[in-house]
Legacy VTK file of the C-alpha trace (Angstrom):
# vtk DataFile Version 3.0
C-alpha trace
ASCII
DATASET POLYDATA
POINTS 455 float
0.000 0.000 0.000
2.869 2.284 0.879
4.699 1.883 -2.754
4.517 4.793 -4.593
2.985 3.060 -7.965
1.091 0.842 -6.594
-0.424 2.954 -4.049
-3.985 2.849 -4.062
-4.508 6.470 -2.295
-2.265 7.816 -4.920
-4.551 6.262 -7.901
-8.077 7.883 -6.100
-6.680 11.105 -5.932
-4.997 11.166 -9.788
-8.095 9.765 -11.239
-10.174 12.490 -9.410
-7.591 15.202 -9.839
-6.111 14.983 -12.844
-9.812 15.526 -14.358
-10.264 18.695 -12.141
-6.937 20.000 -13.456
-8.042 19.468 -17.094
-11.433 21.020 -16.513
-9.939 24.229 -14.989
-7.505 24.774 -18.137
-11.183 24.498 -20.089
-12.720 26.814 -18.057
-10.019 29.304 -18.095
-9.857 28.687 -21.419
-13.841 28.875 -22.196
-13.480 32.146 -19.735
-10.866 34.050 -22.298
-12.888 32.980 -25.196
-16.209 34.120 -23.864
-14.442 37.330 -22.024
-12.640 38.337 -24.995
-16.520 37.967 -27.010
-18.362 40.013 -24.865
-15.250 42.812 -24.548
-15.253 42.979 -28.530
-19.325 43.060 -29.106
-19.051 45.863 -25.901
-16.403 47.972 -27.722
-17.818 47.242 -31.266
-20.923 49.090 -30.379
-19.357 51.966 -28.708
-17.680 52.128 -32.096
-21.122 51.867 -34.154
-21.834 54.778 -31.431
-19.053 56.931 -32.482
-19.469 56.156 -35.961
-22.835 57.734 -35.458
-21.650 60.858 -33.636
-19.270 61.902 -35.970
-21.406 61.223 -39.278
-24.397 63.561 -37.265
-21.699 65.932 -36.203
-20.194 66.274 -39.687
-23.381 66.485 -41.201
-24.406 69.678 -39.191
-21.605 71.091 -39.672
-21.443 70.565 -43.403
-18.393 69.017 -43.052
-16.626 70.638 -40.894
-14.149 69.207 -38.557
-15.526 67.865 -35.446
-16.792 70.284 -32.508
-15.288 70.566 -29.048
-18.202 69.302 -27.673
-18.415 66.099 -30.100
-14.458 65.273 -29.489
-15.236 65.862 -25.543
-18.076 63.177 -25.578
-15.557 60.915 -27.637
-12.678 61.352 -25.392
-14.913 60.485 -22.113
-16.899 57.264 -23.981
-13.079 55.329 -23.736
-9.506 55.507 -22.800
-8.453 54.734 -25.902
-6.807 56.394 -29.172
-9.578 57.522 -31.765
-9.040 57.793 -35.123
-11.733 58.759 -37.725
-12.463 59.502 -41.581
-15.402 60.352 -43.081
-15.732 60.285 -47.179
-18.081 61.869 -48.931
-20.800 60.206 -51.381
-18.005 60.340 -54.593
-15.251 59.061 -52.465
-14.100 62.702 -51.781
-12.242 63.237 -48.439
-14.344 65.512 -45.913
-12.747 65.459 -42.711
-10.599 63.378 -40.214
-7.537 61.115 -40.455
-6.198 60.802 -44.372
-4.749 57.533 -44.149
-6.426 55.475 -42.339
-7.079 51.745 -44.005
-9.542 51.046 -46.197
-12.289 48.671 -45.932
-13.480 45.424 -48.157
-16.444 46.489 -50.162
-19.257 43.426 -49.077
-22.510 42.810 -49.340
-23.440 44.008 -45.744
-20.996 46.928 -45.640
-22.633 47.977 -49.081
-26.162 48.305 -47.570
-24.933 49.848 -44.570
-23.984 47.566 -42.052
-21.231 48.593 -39.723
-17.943 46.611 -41.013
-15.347 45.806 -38.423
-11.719 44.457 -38.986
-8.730 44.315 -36.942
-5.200 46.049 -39.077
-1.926 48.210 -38.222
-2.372 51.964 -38.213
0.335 54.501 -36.504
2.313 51.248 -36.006
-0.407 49.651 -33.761
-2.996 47.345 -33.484
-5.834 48.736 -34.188
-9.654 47.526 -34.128
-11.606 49.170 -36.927
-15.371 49.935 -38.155
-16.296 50.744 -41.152
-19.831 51.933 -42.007
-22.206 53.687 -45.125
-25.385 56.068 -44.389
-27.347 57.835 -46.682
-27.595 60.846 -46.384
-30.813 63.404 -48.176
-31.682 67.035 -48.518
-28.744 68.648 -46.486
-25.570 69.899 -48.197
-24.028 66.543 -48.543
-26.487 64.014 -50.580
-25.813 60.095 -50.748
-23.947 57.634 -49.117
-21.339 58.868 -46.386
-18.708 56.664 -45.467
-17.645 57.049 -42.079
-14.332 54.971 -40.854
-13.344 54.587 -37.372
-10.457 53.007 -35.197
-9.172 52.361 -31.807
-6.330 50.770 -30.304
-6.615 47.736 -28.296
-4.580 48.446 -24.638
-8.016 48.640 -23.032
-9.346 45.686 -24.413
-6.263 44.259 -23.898
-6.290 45.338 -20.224
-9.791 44.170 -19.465
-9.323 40.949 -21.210
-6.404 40.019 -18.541
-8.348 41.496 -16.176
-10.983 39.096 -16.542
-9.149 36.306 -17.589
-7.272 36.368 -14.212
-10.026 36.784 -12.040
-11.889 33.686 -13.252
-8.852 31.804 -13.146
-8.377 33.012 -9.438
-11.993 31.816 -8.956
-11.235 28.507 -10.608
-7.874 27.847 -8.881
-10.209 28.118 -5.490
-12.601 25.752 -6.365
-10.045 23.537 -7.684
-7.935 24.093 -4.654
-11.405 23.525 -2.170
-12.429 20.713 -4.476
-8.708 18.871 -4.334
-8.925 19.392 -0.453
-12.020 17.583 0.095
-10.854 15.020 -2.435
-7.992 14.219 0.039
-10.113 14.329 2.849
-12.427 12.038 1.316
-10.326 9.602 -0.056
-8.363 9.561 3.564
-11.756 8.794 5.229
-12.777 6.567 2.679
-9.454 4.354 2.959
-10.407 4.471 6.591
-11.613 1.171 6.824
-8.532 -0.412 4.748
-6.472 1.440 7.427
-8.392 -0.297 10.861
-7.822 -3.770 8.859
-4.251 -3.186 8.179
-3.818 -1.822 11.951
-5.737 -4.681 12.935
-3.651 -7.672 11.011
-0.239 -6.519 12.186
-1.568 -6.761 16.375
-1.933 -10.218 15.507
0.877 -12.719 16.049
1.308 -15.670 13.868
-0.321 -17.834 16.411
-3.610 -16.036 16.148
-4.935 -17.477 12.899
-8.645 -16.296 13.815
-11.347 -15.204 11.095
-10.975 -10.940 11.144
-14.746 -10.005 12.432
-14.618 -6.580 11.591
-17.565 -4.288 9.918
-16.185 -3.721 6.441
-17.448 -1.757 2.975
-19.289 -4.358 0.876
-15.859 -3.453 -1.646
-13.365 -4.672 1.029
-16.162 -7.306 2.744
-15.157 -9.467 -0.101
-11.259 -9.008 0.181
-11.553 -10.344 4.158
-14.162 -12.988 3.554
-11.314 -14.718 0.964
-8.855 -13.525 3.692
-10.614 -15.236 6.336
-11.279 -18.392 3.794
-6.842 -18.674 3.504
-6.578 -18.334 7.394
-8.615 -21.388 7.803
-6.936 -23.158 5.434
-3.585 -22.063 7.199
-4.964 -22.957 10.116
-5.728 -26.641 9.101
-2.176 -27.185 7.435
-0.164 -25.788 10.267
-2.467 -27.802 12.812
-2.341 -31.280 10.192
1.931 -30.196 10.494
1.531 -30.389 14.234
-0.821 -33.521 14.489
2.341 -34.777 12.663
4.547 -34.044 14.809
3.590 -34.678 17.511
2.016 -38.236 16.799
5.652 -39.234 15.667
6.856 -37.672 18.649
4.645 -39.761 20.840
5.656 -42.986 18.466
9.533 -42.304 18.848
9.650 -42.148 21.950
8.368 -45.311 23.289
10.617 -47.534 21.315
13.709 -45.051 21.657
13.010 -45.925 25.959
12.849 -49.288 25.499
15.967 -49.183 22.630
17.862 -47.070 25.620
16.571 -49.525 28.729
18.414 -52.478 26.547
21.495 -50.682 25.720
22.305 -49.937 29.612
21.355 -53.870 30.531
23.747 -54.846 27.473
26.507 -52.611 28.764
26.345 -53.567 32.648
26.604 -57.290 31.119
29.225 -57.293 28.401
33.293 -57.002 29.304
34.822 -56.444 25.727
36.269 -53.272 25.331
34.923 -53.105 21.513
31.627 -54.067 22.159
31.529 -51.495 24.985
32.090 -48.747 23.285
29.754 -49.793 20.400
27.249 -49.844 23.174
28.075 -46.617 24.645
27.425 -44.651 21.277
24.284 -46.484 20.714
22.988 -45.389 24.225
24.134 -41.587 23.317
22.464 -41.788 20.232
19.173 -42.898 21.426
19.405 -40.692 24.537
20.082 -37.605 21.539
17.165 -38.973 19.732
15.311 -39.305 22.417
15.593 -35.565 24.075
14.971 -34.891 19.977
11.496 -36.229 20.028
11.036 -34.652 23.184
12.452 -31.303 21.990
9.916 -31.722 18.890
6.834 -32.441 21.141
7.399 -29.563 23.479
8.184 -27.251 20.422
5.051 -28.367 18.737
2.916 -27.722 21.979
3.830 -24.085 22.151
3.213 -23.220 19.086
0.462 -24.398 19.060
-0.565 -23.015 22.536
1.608 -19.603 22.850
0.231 -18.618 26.553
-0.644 -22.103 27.398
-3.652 -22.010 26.125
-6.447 -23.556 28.828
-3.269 -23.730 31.104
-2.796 -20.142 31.451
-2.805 -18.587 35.229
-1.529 -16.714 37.836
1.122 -18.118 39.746
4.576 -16.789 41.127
7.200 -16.083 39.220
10.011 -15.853 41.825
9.008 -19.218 43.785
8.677 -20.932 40.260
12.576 -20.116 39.393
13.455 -20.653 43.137
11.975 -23.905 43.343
13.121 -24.977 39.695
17.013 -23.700 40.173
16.922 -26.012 43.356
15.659 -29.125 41.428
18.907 -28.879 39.138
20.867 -28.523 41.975
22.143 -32.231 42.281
22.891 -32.444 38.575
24.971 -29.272 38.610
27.051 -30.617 41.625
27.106 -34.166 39.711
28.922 -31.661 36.855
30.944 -29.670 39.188
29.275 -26.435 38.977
27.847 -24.113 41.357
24.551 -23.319 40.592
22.738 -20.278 42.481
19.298 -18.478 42.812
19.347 -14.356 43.289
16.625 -12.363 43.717
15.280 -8.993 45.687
12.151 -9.612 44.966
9.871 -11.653 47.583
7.211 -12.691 45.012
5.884 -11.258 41.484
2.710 -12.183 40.273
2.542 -13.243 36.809
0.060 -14.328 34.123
0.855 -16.942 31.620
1.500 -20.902 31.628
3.477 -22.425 34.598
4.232 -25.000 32.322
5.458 -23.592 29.597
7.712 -20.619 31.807
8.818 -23.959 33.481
9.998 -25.542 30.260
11.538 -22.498 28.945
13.977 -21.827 32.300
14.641 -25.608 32.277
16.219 -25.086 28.920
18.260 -22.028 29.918
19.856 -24.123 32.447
20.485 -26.805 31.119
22.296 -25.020 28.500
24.140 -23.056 30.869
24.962 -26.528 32.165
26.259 -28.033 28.985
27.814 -25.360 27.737
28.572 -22.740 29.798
31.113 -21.929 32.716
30.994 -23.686 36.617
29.858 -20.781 37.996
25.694 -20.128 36.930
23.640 -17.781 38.663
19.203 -17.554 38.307
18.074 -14.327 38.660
14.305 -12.550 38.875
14.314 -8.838 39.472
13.094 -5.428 37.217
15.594 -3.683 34.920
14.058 -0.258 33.440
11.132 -1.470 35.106
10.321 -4.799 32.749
10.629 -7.501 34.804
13.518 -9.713 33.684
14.255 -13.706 34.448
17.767 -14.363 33.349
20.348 -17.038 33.674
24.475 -16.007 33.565
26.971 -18.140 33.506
31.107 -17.610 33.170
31.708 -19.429 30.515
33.267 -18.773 26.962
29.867 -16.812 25.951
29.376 -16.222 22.379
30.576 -14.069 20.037
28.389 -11.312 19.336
28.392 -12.082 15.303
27.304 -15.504 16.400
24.360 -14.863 18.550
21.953 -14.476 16.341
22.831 -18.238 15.260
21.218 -19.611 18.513
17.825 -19.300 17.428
17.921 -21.274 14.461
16.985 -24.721 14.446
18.949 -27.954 14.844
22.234 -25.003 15.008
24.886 -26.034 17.246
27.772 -23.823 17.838
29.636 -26.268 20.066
29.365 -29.506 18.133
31.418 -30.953 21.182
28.483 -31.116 22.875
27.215 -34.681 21.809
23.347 -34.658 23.504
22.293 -31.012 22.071
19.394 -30.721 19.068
19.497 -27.027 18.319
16.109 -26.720 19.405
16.346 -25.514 22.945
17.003 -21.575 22.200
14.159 -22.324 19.687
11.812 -23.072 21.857
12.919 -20.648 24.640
11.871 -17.976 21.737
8.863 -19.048 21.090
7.664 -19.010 24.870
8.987 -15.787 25.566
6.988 -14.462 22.118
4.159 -16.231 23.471
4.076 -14.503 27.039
4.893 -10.523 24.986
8.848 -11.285 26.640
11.896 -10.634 24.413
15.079 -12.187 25.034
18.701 -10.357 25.033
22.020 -12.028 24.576
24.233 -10.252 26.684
28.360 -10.560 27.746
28.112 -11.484 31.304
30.065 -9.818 34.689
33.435 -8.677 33.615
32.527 -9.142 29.647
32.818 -12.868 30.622
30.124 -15.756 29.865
26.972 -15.144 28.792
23.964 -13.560 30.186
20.563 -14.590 28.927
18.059 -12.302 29.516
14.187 -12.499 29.172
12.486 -9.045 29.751
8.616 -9.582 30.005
6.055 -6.085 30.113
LINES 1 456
455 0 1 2 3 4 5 6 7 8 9 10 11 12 13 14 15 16 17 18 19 20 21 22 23 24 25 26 27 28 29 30 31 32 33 34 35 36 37 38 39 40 41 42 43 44 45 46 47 48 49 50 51 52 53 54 55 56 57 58 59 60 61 62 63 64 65 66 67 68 69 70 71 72 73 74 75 76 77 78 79 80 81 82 83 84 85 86 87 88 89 90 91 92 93 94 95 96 97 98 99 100 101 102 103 104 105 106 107 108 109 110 111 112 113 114 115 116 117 118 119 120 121 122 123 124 125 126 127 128 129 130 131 132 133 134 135 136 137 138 139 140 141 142 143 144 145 146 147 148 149 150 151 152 153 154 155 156 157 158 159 160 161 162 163 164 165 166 167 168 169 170 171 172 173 174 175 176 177 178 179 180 181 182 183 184 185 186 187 188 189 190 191 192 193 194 195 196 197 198 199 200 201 202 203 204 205 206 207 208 209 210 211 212 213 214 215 216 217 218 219 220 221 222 223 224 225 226 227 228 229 230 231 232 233 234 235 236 237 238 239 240 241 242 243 244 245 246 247 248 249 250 251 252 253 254 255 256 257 258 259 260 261 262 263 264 265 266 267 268 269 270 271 272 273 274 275 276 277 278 279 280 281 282 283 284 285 286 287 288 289 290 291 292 293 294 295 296 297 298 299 300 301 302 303 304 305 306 307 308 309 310 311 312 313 314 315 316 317 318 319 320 321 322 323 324 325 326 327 328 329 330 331 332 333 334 335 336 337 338 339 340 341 342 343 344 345 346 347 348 349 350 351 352 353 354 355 356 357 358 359 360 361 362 363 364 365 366 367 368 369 370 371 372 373 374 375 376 377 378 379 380 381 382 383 384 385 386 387 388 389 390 391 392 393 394 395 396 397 398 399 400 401 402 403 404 405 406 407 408 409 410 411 412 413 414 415 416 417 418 419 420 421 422 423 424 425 426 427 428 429 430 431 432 433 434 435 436 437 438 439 440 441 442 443 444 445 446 447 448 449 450 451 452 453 454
C-alpha cells in the first residue's frame, strides 16, 4: 500500500484530480474565449456609437471638422486612441484622419452595415469599423462613409483582467475541491487502514477469522482472507498432528531401545563391544531428548500462553523452586549453581508449564555449555521484569548470537546430547508470554547472560 505506484490512495486522488486540473484549463480557457466575445461586441458598439456621432456631427456642420463638444463626448466614452475619416458620397475626403485603411467592399458593408476588422495603423494594433449612411436634402447628398479606429490596450487590459479573475476563482474551487478530495479519499481508505492496523496486532499464532464491519468493496477481500486463514490454520495444525504423533511414536521404542542398551553394557566385558554400546545409548538418549524437543516445540506453538493452562502463579518461587531441582545435577557436573533475587514474590500471568519448560532449557544449557559458575536471577531492569540465567563461561561471540535461534544449530558440536532446538523453543515461549530475550556478555565481559524481559 505504501509503494509509490502501486499505491492505491495515490490512484483515487490522480483519477479524481487529474480531471479537475483538465477542466480548470477548459474553463479558463472557455473564460478568455467568452471574455474576450463580450469585450469585442461591448467595444464594437461603442464604435457603431461613435461612428454615429461623428457622421451627425459632420453632417451639421457641413463638413466641418468635429466640434469641441463632439471630441469631448468621444474622449470620455473610452480611454483609448480615436481615429476617424469620413468620405463623402463620390469618395471625396471631408474630414478626419487621411490615411487610415480602407475597408473590403461586401454585401453588408454595401447596404450599410457597420464593417469591423482588426489592421496596423500609426504602427499599432488597431480595431476598426467601417460603415455607409445615406444621407438626403442637407448639403451633402448620398452615401457617407464614415471609418473609425481604436487601439486595443483597453481591451487588452480588461481581457487580462478578466481572464485572471476567473482563473483566481477557478484555482479556489479547484484548490477547495482537491482538499475535500484528500479528505475524502483519507476517510474513505479508513476502513482499509483499521484492517491493516488490525492484522499486524496479531501474532502468527492467532490465525482467527478478522470479524470486523467492512465496505461491501473490502467485505469481499476479508471474507477470501478469512477463507486462507482457515486453510492455514488446518495445514499448520495437520503439520503439528504430525509431529507430535511421531513424537509420541519415537519415543516409546527409543526408551525401550535405551533400557536395553544400559542392561547390554552392565553385562558385556569387551572393550569393543563397549564402546559400540556406549554410542548407541548416546544416540538414542540424543534422539530421544529430539522427540522430546519436537513435542514440546510443537505444543507451544500451538498453545503460545498455554492455552487452557494459562494462570496466575509466582514467578520468583517458580525459578526458586526450579534452580533447586537442578541442583544435584549441577554438583554431579561440578558447577555451582545459584538463585538471586530482591524480589519476595511477582505475580505473573501466563503458563506455569510452559515458563517452566523455557527456564529448564536455559539451564540446562548453561549446564552443557557454559562456565561452573551459573547464577538464576528474577528482578526489574528499566522497570520490565527480567528472568535471566548467567553463567562464566566462553559466551558467544556477538556475530554468532543471532545463530542460537535457528533450528537444529549447534555452535559447540562438542556437545554430543544437544538438538538445536532448545534456544528455539525458549523464543517461542517468551513471544508467546509478549517477553523478548537479550544475549548479553556477562560480569566482567565474561560468559553469557541470557536475559528475558517480560512487560
Amino acid at each position: 500500500m505504501k509503494s509509490a505506484l502501486n499505491s492505491l490512495k495515490r490512484r483515487l486522488l490522480s483519477w479524481l484530480l487529474i480531471p479537475l486540473v483538465v477542466m480548470a484549463l477548459a474553463l479558463v480557457l472557455e473564460s478568455y474565449v467568452s471574455s474576450k466575445k463580450s469585450i469585442e461586441e461591448i467595444h464594437d458598439r461603442m464604435m457603431v456609437s461613435m461612428a454615429l456621432l461623428v457622421s451627425e456631427n459632420v453632417m451639421e456642420s457641413g463638413g466641418d471638422l468635429l466640434s469641441e463638444e463632439a471630441r469631448a463626448l468621444l474622449s470620455l466614452s473610452s480611454n483609448e486612441k480615436l481615429y476617424y475619416q469620413v468620405i463623402g458620397p463620390d469618395n471625396s475626403y471631408i474630414t478626419g484622419h487621411t490615411d487610415l485603411p480602407k475597408p473590403r467592399k461586401t454585401k453588408a458593408f454595401l447596404r450599410g452595415e457597420p464593417y469591423f476588422y482588426d489592421t496596423k495603423y500609426d504602427g499599432q494594433q488597431v480595431r476598426m469599423m467601417a460603415m455607409r449612411f445615406l444621407v438626403e436634402g442637407r448639403d451633402i447628398n448620398g452615401w457617407v462613409q464614415v471609418l473609425v479606429a481604436q487601439t486595443l490596450t483597453e481591451r487588452e487590459n480588461l481581457l487580462k483582467k478578466a481572464v485572471l479573475q476567473s482563473a483566481v476563482r477557478i484555482l479556489l474551487v479547484i484548490g477547495l475541491a482537491s482538499l475535500l478530495a484528500l479528505i475524502g479519499v483519507d476517510r474513505g481508505l479508513e476502513p482499509l487502514v483499521k484492517l491493516q492496523a488490525a492484522i499486524q496486532k496479531r501474532s502468527y499464532h492467532d490465525l482467527r477469522p478478522i470479524d470486523k464491519e467492512m465496505p461491501m468493496e473490502i467485505r469481499q477481500v476479508v471474507e477470501a482472507l478469512n477463507a486462507l486463514l482457515v486453510r492455514l490454520e488446518d495445514s499448520i495444525e495437520n503439520q503439528r498432528r504430525f509431529i507430535s504423533n511421531a513424537s509420541h511414536q519415537l519415543r516409546t521404542p527409543l526408551a525401550v531401545l535405551q533400557a536395553e542398551a544400559e542392561l547390554a553394557l552392565r553385562e558385556v566385558d569387551d572393550p569393543k563391544s563397549l564402546e559400540a554400546l556406549g554410542s548407541i545409548l548416546e544416540g538414542t538418549k540424543q534422539t530421544s531428548r529430539l522427540a522430546k524437543q519436537l513435542l514440546s516445540l510443537t505444543r507451544v506453538r500451538g498453545n503460545p500462553k498455554g492455552g487452557m493452562h494459562e494462570s496466575e502463579f509466582d514467578l520468583v518461587s517458580l525459578s526458586r523452586d526450579l534452580t533447586m531441582e537442578w541442583v544435584k545435577r549441577a554438583i554431579q557436573a561440578n558447577k555451582d549453581l545459584g538463585f538471586e533475587t530482591d524480589l519476595k514474590e511477582v505475580s505473573f500471568s501466563g503458563s506455569e508449564v510452559q515458563i517452566r519448560e523455557m527456564l529448564t532449557n536455559l539451564i540446562d544449557n548453561a549446564l552443557k555449555y557454559g562456565g561452573d559458575i551459573i547464577s538464576v536471577r528474577v528482578h526489574y531492569v528499566d522497570e520490565k521484569l527480567a528472568l535471566e540465567v548467567e553463567d562464566n563461561g566462553a559466551g558467544i561471540p556477538v556475530d554468532l548470537r543471532g545463530q542460537v535461534f535457528e533450528r537444529f544449530v549447534r555452535l559447540d558440536e562438542r556437545a554430543g546430547e544437544g538438538c538445536g532446538l532448545g534456544m528455539d523453543i525458549v523464543k517461542e515461549i517468551a513471544k508467546g508470554h509478549d517477553g523478548t530475550i537479550e544475549l548479553l556478555d556477562g560480569e566482567g565481559d565474561q560468559g553469557l547472560l541470557v536475559r528475558i524481559l517480560f512487560p
